[in-house]
NUVEXSE-58099 format. One record per residue (C-alpha): residue number from 1; residue in one letter; chain; x, y, z. Coordinates in Angstrom, 2 decimals. Each point is the difference from the previous one (the first is absolute). Example, Ala and Ser with C-alpha at 12.3 -4.5 7.8 and 13.67 -1.06 7.14 Angstrom:
    n  res  chain     east    north       up
    1    A      A    12.30    -4.50     7.80
    2    S      A     1.37     3.44    -0.66
***
This chain:
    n  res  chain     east    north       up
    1    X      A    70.12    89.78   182.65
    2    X      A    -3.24     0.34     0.98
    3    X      A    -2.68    -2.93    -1.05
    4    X      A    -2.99     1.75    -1.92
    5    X      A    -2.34    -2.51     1.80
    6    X      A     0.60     1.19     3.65
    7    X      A    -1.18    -2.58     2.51
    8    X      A    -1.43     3.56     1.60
    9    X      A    -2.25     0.83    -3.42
   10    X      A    -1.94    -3.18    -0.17
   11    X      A    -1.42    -0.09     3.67
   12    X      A    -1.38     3.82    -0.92
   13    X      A    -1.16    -1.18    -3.30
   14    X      A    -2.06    -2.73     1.51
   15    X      A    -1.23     1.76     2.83
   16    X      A    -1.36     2.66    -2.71
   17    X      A    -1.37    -2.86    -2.29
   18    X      A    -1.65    -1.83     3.15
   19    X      A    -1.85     3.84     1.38
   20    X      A    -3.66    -0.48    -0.37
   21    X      A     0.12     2.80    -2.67
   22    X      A     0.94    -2.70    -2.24
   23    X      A    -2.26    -3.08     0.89
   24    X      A    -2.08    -1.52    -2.14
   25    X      A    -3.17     0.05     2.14
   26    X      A     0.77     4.13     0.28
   27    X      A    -0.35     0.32    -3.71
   28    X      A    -2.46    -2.18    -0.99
   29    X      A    -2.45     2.15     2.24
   30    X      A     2.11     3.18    -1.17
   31    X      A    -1.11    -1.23    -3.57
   32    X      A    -3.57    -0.65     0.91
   33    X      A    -0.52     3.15     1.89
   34    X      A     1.56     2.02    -3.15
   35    X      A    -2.00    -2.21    -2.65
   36    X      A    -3.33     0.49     1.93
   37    X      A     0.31     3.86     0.87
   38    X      A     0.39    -0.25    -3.75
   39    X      A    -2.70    -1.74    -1.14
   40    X      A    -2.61     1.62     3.08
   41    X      A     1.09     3.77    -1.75
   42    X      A    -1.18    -1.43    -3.27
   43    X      A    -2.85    -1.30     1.29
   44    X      A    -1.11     3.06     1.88
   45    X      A     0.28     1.91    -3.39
   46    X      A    -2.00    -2.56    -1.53
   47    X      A    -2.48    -0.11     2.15
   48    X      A     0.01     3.99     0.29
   49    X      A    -0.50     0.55    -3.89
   50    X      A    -2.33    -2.60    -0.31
   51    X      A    -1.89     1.79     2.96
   52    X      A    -0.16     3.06    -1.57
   53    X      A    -1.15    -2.05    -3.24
   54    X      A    -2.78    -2.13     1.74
   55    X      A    -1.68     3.84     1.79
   56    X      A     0.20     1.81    -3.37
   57    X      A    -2.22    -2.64    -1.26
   58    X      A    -2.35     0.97     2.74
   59    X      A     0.07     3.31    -0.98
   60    X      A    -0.85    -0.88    -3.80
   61    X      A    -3.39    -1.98     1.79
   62    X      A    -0.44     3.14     2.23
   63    X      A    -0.13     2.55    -3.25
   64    X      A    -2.07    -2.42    -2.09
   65    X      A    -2.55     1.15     2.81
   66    X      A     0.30     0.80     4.03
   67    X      A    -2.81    -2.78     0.63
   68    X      A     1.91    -2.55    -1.41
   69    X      A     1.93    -0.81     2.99
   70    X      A    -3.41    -0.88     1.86
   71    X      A     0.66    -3.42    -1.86
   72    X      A     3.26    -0.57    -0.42
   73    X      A     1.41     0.88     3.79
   74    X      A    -2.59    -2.33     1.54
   75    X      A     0.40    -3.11    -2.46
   76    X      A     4.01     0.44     0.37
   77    X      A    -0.40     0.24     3.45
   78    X      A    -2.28    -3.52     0.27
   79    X      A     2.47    -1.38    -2.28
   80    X      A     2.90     0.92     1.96
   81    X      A    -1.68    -1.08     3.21
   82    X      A    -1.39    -2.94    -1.36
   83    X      A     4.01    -1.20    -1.20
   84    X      A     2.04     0.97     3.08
   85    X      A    -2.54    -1.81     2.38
   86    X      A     1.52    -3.71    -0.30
   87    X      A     3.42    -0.93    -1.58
   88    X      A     1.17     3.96    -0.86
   89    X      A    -1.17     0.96     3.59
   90    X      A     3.50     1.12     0.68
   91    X      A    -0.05     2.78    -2.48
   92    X      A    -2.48     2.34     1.64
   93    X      A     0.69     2.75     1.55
   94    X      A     3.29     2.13    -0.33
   95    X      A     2.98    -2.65     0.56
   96    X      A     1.45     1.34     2.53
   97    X      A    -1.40    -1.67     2.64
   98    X      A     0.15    -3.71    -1.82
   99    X      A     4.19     1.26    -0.03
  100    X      A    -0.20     0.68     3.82
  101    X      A    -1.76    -3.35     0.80
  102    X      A     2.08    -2.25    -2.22
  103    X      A     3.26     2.13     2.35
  104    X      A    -1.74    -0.64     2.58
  105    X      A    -1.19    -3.74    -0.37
  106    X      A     2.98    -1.94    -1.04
  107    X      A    -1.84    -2.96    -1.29
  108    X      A     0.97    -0.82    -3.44
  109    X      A    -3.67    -1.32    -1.18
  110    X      A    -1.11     3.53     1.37
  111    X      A     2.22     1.77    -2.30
  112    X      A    -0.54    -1.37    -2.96
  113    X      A    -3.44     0.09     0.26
  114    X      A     0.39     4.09     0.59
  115    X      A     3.21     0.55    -2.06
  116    X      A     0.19    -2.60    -3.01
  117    X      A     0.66     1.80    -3.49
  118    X      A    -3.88    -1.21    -1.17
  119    X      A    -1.46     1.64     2.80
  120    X      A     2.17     3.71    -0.54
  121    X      A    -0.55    -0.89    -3.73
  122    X      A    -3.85    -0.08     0.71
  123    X      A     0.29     2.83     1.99
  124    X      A     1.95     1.97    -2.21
  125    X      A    -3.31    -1.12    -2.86
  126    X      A    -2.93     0.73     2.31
  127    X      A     1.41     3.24     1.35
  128    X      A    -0.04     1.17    -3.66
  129    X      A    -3.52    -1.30    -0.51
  130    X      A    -0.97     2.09     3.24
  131    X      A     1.65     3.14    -1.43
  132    X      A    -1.86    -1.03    -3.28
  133    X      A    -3.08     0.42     1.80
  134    X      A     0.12     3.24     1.71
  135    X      A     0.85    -1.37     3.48
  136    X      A     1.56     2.51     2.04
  137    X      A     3.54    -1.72     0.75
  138    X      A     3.66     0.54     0.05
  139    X      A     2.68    -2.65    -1.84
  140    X      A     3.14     0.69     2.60
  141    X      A    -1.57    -2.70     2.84
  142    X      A    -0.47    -2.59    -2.90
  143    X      A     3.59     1.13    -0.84
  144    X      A     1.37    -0.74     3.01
  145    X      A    -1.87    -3.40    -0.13
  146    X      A     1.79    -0.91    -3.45
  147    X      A     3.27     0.97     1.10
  148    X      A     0.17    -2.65     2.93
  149    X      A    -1.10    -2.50    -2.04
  150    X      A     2.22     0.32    -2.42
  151    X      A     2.54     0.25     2.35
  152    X      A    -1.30    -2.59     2.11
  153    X      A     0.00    -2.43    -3.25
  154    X      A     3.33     1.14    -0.59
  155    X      A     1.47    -0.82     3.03
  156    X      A    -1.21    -3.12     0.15
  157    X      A     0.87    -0.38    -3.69
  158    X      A     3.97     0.37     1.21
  159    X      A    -0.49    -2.54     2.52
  160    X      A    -0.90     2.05     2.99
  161    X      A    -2.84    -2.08     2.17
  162    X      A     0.87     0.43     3.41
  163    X      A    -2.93     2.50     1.67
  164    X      A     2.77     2.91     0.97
  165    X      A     1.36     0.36    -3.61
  166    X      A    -2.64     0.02    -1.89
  167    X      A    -2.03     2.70     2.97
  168    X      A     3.01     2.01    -1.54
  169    X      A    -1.09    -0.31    -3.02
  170    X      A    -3.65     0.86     0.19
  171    X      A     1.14     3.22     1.92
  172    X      A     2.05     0.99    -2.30
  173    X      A    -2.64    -0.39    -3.22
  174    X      A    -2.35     1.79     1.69
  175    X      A     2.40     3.02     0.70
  176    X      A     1.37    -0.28    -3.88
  177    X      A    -3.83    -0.42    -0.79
  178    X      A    -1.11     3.39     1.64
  179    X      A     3.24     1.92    -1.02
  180    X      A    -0.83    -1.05    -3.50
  181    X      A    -3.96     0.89    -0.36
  182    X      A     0.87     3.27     2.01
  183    X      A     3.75     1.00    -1.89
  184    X      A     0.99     0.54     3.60
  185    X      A     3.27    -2.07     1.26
  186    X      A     0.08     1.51     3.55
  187    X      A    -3.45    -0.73     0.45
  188    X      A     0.09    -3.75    -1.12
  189    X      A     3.04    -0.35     2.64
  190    X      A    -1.97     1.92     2.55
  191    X      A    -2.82    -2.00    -0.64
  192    X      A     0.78    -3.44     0.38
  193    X      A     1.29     1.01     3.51
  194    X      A    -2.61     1.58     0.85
  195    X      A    -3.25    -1.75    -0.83
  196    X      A     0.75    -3.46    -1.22
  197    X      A     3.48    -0.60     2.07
  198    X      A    -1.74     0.01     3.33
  199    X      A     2.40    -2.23     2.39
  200    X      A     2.88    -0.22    -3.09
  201    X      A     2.93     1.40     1.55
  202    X      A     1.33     3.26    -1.83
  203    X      A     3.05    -1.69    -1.55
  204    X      A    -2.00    -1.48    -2.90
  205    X      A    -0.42     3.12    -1.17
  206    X      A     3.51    -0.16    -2.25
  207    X      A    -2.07    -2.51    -1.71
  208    X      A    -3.60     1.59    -0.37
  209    X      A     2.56     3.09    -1.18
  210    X      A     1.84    -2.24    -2.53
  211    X      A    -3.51    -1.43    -1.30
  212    X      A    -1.15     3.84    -0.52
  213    X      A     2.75     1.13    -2.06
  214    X      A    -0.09    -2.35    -2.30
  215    X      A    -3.79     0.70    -0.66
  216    X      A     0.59     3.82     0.52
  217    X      A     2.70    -0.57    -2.76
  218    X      A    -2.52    -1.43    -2.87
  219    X      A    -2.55     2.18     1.25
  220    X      A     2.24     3.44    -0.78
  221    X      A     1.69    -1.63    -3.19
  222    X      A    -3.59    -0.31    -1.56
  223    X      A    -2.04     2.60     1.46
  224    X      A     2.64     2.33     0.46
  225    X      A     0.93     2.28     3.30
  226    X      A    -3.62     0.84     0.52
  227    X      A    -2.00     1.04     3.40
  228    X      A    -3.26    -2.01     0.40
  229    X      A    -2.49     3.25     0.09
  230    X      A     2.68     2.45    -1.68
  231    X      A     2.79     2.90     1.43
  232    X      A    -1.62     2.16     2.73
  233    X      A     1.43     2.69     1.87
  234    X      A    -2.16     0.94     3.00
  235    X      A     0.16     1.88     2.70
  236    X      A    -1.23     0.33     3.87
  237    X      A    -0.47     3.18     1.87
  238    X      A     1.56    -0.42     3.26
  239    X      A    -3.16     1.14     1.70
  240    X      A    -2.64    -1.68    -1.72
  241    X      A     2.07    -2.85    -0.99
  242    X      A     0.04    -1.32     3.27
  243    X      A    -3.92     0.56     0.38
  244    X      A     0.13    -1.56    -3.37
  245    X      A     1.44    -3.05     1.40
  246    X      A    -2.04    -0.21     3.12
  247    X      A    -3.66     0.29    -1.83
  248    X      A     2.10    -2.79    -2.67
  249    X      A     0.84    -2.17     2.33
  250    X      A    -3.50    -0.04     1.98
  251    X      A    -2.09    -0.31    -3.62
  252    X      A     2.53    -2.76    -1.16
  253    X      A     0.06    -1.77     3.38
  254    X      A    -3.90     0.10     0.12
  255    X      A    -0.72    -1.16    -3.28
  256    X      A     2.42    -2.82    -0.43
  257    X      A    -0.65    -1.58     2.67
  258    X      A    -4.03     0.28    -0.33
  259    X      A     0.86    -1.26    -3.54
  260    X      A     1.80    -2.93     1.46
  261    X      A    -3.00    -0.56     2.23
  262    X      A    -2.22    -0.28    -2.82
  263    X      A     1.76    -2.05    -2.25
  264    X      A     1.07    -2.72     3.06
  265    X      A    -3.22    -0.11     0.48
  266    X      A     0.06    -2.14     3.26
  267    X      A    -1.58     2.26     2.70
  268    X      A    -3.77    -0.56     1.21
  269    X      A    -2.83     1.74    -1.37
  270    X      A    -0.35     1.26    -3.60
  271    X      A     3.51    -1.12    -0.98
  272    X      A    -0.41    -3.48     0.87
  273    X      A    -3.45    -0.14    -1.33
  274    X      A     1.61     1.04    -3.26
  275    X      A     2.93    -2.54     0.17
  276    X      A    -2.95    -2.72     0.82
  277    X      A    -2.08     0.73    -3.53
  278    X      A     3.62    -0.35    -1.35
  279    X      A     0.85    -2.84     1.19
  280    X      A    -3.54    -1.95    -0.72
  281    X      A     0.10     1.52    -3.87
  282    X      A     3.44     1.15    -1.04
  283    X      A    -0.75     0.28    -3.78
  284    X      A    -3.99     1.82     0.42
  285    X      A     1.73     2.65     2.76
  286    X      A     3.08     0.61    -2.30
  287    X      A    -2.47     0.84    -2.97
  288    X      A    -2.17     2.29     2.69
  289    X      A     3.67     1.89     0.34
  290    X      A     0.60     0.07    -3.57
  291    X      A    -3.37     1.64    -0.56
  292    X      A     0.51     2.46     2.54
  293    X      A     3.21     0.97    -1.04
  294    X      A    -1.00     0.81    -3.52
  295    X      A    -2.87     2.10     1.63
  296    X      A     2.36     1.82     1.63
  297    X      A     2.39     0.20    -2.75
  298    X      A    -3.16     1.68    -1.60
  299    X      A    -0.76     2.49     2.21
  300    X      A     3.55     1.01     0.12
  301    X      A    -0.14     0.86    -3.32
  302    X      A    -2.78     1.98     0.63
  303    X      A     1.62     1.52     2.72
  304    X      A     2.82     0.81    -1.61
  305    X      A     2.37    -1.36     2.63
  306    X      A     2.47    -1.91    -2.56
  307    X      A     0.02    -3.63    -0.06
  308    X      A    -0.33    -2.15     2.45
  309    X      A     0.52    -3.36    -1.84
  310    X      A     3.13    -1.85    -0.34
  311    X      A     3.17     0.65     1.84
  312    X      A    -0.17     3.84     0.55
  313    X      A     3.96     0.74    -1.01
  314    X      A    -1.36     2.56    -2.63
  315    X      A    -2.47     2.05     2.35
  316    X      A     2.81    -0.34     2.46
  317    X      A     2.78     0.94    -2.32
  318    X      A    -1.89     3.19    -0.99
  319    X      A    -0.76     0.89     3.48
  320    X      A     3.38    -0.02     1.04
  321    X      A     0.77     2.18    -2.96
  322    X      A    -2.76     2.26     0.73
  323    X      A    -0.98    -0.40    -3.65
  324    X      A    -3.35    -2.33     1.19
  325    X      A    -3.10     2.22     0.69
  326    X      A    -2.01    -2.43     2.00
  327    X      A    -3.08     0.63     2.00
  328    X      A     0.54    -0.05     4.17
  329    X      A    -1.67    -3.35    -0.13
  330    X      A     2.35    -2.21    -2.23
  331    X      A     1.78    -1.32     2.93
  332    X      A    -3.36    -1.05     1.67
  333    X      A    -1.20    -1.99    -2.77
  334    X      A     3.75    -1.36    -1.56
  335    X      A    -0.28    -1.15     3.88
  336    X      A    -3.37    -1.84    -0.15
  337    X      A     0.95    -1.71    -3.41
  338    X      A     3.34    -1.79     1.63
  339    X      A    -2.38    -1.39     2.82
  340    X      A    -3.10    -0.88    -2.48
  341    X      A     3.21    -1.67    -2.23
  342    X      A     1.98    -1.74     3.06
  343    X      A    -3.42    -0.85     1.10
  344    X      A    -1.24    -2.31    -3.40
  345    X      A     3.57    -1.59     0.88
  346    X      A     1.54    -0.30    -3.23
  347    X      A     3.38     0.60    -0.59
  348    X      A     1.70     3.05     0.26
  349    X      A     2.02     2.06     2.49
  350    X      A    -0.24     3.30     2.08
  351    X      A     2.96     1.82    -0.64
  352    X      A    -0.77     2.56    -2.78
  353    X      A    -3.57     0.59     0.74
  354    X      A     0.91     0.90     3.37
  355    X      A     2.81     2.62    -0.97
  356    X      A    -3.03     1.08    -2.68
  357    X      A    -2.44     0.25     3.44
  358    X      A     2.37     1.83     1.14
  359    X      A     0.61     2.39    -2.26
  360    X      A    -3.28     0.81    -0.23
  361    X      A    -0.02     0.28     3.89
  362    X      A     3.24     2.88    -0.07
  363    X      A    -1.82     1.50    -3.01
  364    X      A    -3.42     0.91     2.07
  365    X      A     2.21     0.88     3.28
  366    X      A     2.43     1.74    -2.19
  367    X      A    -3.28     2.77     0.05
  368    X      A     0.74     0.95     3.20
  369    X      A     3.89     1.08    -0.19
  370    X      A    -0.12     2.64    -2.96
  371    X      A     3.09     1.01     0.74
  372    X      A     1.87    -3.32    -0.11
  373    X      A     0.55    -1.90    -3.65
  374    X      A    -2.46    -2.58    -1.26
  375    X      A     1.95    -2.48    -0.77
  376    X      A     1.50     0.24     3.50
  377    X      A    -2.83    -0.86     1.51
  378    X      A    -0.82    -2.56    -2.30
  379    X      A     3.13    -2.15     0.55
  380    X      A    -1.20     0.51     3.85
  381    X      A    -3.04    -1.21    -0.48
  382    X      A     0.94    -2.99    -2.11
  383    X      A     2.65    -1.58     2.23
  384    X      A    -2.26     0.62     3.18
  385    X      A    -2.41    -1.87    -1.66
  386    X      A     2.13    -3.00    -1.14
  387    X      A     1.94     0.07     3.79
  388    X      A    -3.41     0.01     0.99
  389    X      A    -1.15    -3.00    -2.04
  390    X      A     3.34    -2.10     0.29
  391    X      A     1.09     1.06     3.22
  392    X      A     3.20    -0.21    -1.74
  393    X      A     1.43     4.05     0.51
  394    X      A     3.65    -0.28    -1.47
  395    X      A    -0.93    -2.02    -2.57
  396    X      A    -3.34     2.79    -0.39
  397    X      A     2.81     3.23     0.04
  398    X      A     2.23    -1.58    -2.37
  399    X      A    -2.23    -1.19    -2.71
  400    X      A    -1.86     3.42     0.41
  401    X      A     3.86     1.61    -0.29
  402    X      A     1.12    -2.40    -3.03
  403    X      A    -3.16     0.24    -2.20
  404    X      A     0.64     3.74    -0.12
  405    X      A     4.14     0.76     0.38
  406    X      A    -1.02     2.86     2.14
  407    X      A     2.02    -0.45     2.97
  408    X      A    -0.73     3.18     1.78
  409    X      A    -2.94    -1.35     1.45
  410    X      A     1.85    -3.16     1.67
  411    X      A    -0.71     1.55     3.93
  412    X      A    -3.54     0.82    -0.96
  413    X      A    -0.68    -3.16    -1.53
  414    X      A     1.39    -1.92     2.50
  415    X      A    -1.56     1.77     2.97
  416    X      A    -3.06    -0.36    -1.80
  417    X      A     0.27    -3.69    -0.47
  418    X      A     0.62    -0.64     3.15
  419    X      A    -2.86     1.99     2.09
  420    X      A    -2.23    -2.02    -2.69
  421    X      A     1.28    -3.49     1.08
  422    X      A    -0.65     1.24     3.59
  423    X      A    -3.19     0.84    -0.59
  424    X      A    -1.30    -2.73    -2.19
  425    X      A     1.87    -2.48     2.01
  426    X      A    -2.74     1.37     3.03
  427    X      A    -2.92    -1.40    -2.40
  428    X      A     1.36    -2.77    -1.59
  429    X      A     2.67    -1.69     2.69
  430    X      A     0.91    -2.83    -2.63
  431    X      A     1.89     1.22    -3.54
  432    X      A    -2.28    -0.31    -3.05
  433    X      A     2.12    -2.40    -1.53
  434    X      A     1.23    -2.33     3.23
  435    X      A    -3.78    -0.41     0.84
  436    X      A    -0.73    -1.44    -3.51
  437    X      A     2.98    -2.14     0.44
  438    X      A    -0.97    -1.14     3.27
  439    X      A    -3.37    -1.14    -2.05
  440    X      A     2.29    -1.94    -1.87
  441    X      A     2.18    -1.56     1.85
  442    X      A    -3.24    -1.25     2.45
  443    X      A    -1.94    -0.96    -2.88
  444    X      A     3.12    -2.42    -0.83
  445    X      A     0.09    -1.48     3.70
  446    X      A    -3.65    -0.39    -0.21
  447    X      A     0.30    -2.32    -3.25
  448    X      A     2.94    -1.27     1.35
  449    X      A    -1.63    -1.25     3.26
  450    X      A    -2.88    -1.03    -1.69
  451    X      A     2.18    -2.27    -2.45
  452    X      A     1.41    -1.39     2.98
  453    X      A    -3.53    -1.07     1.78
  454    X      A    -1.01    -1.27    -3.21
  455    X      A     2.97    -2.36    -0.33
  456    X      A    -0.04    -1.31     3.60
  457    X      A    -3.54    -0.72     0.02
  458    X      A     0.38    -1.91    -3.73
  459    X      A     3.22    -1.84     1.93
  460    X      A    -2.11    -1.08     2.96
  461    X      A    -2.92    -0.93    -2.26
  462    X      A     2.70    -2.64    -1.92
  463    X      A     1.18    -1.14     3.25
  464    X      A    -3.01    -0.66     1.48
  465    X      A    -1.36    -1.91    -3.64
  466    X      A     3.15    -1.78     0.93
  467    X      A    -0.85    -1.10     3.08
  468    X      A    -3.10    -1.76    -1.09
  469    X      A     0.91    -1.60    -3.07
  470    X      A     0.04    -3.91     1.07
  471    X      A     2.75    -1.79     0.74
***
């Protein structure tokens, strides 16, 4: 008779038992990845509604009356200056790059001074005053910001210190972070691979992936199936489509990268003169920008361009819809409001308003192709421009792709996206966001060095004090 416990069953059972599948270290990151692409998706919608929240009270200042923003934008702005230029300096800017340094630099002061949960918290809070304020600024950088740090508190939560985990874990938060502000899953993979992975190899993407469902989950079981700027169905002419593309690409190309220029602001002449009266009064030049910008805001109204405050998804929503009828120049001056509000350096990121530039940029080209849809040449225009800015073109074509569902327009799109990154790539050699993060990283070896001089010279000063004392 045969024995039930076959001397042949137990070696297979224990080999199964012993596969990594079921070691302990596998899940406990399993369980921190699923826990935090949970809690960045609820996060992201947080911070999304209560973006939406903090700009309609901007709008309640702005109908009061139009000249009201001549005091509020410039105070906020000071304010926001005046707070991120000691202890909250990591929260200025859009995030991104402060998630690229701290993958980059693997020192673990470094990171926590970039990615600790009261410095995303504080971001999350002064991003809302900004958008409170009128400031012309987008909430999907800051996103990705909050995501890797909660994932990089997470992880290190679990138990995960060494350097190579928890890199894993800051890539994959900032992937669940921009899959969740955007309601785009292929992007938030595509992203993290593209701009923040950098030398990662392409294997960790079964994590980033695993991080972006779990937020992409949350995100549709609240919101709902939805596409960021609604259901289009476009269309491109063979013949001018590929004209379309070409005049795009150029536009896009040009103008991201001359907006990179101008926001870097590191090359001689005006630019650095600027970055100079910037550097010597921070909190004076950021209430010059907010002054400006409500000028401008203004004389848009005037205009009749459409608004050219706050993150632009609206103007850029309606444009793609071809329900928006904004004046030729909205794209111009939604254009010099991101560099007047990346300028005052307060917090806030690129993303939105540059899809909103664009927008604007496919709507005014979109003149010349009568023939060819609007919207077509909208969505053309808007992910030239952001290839342009980023240098980023998949992760461009697929967020332009996602945010609409229209998937007819993929080859366009992506041909588009990538004669932009050619072109701006020509003006501006280094990526927007790996040129801020350089800033970072060499601002931290700068201190760090410093520290270092300060500590050996204190050292030789006791040793010599030594030496003298009598014997």
């Amino acid at each position: 008779m045969a024995d039930p416990d076959d001397n042949s069953t137990r070696p297979r059972l224990k080999a199964l038992l012993g596969h990594e599948f079921f070691a302990p270290a596998q899940w406990r990151r399993r369980v921190a990845l699923w826990s935090g692409g949970i809690l960045v998706g609820i996060a992201a919608i947080v911070f999304a509604r209560a973006s939406d929240f903090a700009y309609a009270q901007f709008h309640r200042v702005v109908d009061l009356s139009a000249w009201l923003p001549l005091l509020v934008t410039p105070l906020a702005f000071a304010g926001l200056a005046w707070l991120t230029n000691g202890m909250l300096r990591a929260t200025r800017g859009s995030g991104i790059p402060q998630v690229i340094a701290a993958l980059d630099e693997d020192d673990q002061s470094f990171r926590k001074s970039l990615l600790s949960l009261p410095v995303v918290l504080c971001k999350m809070l002064l991003t809302l005053i900004g958008l409170a304020a009128g400031a012309s600024i987008g909430r999907e950088g800051p996103t990705v910001h909050i995501g890797a740090g909660i994932m990089y508190a997470l992880g290190r939560r679990f138990g995960f210190s060494d350097p190579k985990s928890i890199s894993r874990f800051i890539l994959a938060g900032g992937g669940a972070g921009i899959a969740a502000a955007f309601n785009t899953p292929l992007a938030g993979v595509v992203f993290a691979i593209e701009e923040l992975a950098g030398t990662f190899e392409h294997r960790f993407s079964g994590i980033v992936l695993t991080a972006v469902i779990f937020a992409g989950v949350v995100s549709l079981g609240v919101l709902g199936n939805y596409a960021y700027f609604g259901h289009v169905a476009a269309d491109l002419p063979l013949g001018q489509g590929w004209l379309a593309i070409l005049l795009c690409g150029i536009c896009g190309g040009i103008g991201g990268g001359l907006f990179v220029l101008l926001i870097l602001l590191d090359r001689k002449g005006l630019l650095s003169r600027v970055g100079a009266q910037r550097a010597r009064r921070p909190v004076l030049f950021a209430a010059a920008c907010g002054l400006v910008l409500a000028l401008l805001g203004i004389a848009s109204g005037v205009l009749g361009t459409g608004a050219i405050y706050g993150t632009g998804y609206a103007e850029a929503r309606d444009l793609v819809q071809a329900t928006h009828s904004a004046a030729s120049a909205f794209g111009l001056l939604k254009l010099t409001a991101n560099i007047l509000s990346y300028w005052a350096g307060i917090p806030g990121g690129i993303f939105s308003p540059a899809l909103a530039v664009g927008a604007g940029m496919g709507n005014t080209l979109s003149a010349i192709f009568p023939g060819a849809s609007q919207s077509a040449i909208v969505l053309l225009g808007m992910g030239a421009f952001l290839a342009g800015v980023t240098q980023a073109p998949l992760t461009a074509a697929v967020i332009s792709l996602e945010l609409t569902a229209d998937h007819s327009m993929v080859i366009p799109i992506m041909a588009t996206c990538m004669l932009a990154r050619a072109i701006s790539a020509l003006i501006s050699p280094v990526p927007v966001y790996r040129a801020f993060a350089t800033r970072l990283i060499d601002e931290f070896e700068r201190g760090k060095s410093a520290r270092a001089t300060v500590e050996a010279a204190s050292e030789n000063t006791g040793d010599a004090a030594g030496e003298e004392l009598p014997k």
